[in-house]
C-alpha positions as CSV (number, residue, x, y, z in Angstrom):
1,X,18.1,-34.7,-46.8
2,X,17.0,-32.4,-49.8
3,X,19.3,-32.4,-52.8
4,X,21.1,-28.7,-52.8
5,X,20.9,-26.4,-56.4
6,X,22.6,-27.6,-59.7
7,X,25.7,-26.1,-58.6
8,X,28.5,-26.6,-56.1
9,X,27.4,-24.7,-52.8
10,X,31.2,-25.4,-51.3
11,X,32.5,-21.8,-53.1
12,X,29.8,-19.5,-52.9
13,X,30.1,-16.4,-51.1
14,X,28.3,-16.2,-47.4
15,X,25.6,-13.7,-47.8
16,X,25.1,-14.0,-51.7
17,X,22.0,-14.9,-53.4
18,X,23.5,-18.1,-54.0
19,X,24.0,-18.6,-50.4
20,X,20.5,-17.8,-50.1
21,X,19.4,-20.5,-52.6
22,X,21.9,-23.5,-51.3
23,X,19.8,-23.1,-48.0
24,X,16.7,-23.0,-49.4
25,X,15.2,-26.4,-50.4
26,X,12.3,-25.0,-52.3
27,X,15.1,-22.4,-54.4
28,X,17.6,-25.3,-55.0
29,X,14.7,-27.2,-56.4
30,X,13.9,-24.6,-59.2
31,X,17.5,-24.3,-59.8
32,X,17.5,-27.7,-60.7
33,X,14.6,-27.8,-62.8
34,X,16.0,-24.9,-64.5
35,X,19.1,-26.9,-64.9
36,X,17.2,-29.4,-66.8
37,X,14.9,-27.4,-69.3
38,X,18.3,-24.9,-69.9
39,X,20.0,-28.3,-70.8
40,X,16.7,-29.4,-73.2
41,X,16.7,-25.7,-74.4
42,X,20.2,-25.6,-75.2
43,X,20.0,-29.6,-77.0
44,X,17.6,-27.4,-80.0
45,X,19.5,-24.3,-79.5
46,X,22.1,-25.9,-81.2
47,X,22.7,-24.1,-84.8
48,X,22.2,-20.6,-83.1
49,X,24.5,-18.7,-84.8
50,X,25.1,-16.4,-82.6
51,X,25.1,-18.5,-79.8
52,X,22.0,-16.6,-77.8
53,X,21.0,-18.9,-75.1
54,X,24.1,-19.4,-73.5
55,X,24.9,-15.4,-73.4
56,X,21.4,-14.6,-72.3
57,X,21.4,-17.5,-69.3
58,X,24.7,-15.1,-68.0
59,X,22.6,-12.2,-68.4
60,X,19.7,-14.0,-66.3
61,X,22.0,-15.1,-63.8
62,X,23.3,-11.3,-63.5
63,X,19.4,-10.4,-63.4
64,X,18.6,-12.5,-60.6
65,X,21.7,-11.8,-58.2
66,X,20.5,-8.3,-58.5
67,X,17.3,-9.3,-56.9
68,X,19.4,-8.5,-53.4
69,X,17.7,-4.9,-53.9
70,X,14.0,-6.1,-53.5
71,X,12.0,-5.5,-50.6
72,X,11.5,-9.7,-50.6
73,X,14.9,-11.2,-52.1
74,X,13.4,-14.8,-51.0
75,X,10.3,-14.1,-53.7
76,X,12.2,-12.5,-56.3
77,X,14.8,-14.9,-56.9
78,X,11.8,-17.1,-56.8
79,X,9.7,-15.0,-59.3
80,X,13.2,-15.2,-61.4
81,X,13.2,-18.6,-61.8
82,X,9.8,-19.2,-62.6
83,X,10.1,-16.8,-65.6
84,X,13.1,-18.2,-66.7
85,X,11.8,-21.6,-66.7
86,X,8.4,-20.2,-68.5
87,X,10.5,-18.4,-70.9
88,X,12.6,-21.3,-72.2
89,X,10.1,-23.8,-72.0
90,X,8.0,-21.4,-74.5
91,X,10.9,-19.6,-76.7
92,X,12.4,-23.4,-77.7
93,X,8.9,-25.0,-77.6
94,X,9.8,-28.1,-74.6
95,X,6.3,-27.8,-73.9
96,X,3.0,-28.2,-76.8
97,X,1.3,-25.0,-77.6
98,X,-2.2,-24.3,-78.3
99,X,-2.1,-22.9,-81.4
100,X,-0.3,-21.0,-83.6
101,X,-3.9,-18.4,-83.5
102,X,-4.0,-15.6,-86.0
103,X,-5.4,-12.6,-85.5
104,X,-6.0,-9.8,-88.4
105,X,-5.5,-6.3,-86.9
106,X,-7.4,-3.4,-88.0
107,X,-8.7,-5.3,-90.7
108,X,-5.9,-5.4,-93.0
109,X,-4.9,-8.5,-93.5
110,X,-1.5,-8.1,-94.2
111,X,-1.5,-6.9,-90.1
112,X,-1.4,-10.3,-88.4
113,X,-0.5,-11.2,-85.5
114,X,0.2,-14.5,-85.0
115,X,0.1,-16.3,-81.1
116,X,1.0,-19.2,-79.5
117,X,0.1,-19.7,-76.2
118,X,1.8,-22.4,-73.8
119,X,0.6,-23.5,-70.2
120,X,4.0,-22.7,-68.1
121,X,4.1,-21.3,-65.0
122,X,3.6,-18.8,-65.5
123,X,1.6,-18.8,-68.4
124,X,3.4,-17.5,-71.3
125,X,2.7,-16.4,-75.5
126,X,4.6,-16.4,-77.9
127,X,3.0,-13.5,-80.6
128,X,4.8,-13.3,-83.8
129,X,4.2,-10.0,-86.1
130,X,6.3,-9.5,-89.1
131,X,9.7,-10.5,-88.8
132,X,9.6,-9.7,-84.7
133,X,8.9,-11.7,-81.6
134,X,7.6,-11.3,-78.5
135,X,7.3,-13.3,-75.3
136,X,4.3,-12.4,-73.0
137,X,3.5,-13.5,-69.5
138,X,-0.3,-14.2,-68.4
139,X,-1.2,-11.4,-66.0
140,X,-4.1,-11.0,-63.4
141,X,-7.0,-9.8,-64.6
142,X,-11.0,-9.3,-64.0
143,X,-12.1,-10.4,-67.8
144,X,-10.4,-12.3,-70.8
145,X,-6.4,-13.1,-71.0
146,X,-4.1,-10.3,-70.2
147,X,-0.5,-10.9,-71.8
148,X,2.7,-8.7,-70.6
149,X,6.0,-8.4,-72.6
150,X,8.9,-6.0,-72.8
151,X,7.1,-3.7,-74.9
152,X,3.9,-5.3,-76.2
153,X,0.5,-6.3,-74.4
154,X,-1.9,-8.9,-75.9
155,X,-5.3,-8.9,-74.1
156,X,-7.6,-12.0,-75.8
157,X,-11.2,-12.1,-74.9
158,X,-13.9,-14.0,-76.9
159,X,-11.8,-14.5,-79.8
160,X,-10.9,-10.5,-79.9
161,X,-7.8,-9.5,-78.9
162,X,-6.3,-5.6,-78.4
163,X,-2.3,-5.3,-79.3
164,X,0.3,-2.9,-78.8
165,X,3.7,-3.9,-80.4
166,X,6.1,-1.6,-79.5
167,X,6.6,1.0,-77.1
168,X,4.3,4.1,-77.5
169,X,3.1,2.7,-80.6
170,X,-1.0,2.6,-80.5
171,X,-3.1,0.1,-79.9
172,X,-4.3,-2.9,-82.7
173,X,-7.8,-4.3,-82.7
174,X,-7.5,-7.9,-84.0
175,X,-9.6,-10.5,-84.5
176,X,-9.3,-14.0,-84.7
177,X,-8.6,-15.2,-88.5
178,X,-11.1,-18.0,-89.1
């Protein structure tokens, strides 16, 4: 028989998303994988002061219970995990990167971006620019590496790469630091 999520499926609510993943073998498995890299993510999260991870993972778990409103609930809770798993494995660096890469934008060199790029699924960057940071997702695409985040875009291709960081802010044209 196929082990059930990382949590107790005896109290959930019939009809709930949890429901939905305590009878779903392929769910309950990414709940437990995401069980284990929160629990390595939390080990180095440690000295966070605030304490970030463990308010954020609530906010996730709001995130994907609201995933009842998609036209596919089954690949959207799906979708959720595999970003959360990404996004952990990248932010608290469980996985190796390739990299840190910097790139000099608009050639000033005090304009740098600075990326690290980390095979998760799905494949995620982490850019650094000034005191900010971003975490992208690898997106489909007909030529070079397309990266999504909240409000910035990296797009990579033969050691070029175009940024936005920020919303409405204007586009960067970077190139790879030697």
């Amino acid at each position: 028989m196929a082990q059930g999520p990382s949590f107790a499926c005896d109290k959930v609510a019939a009809g709930s998303i949890e429901a939905m993943i305590c009878n779903d073998g392929g769910l309950s498995e990414l709940d437990r994988k995401l069980a284990d890299v929160y629990l390595a993510a939390y080990r180095k999260a440690t000295n966070e002061h605030p304490p970030v991870l463990k308010a954020e993972q609530r906010g996730w778990i709001k995130g994907r219970n609201e995933c009842w409103k998609s036209d596919d609930t089954h690949r959207c809770v799906e979708q959720e995990y595999q970003r959360r798993i990404a996004e952990l494995q990248a932010r608290y660096r469980l996985l190796p990167g390739i990299g840190p890469v910097s790139y000099t934008c608009d050639g000033q060199p005090g304009n740098e971006v600075v990326a690290t790029f980390f095979q998760t699924d799905p494949p995620t960057l982490v850019a650094e620019r000034g005191d900010s940071v971003a975490l992208m997702y690898l997106q489909p695409g007909a030529s070079g590496a397309r990266y999504q985040g909240r409000n910035e875009t990296f797009w990579e291709h033969h050691g070029e790469a175009l940024v936005t960081w920020g919303l409405g802010t204007a586009e960067m044209r970077c190139h790879k630091t030697p």
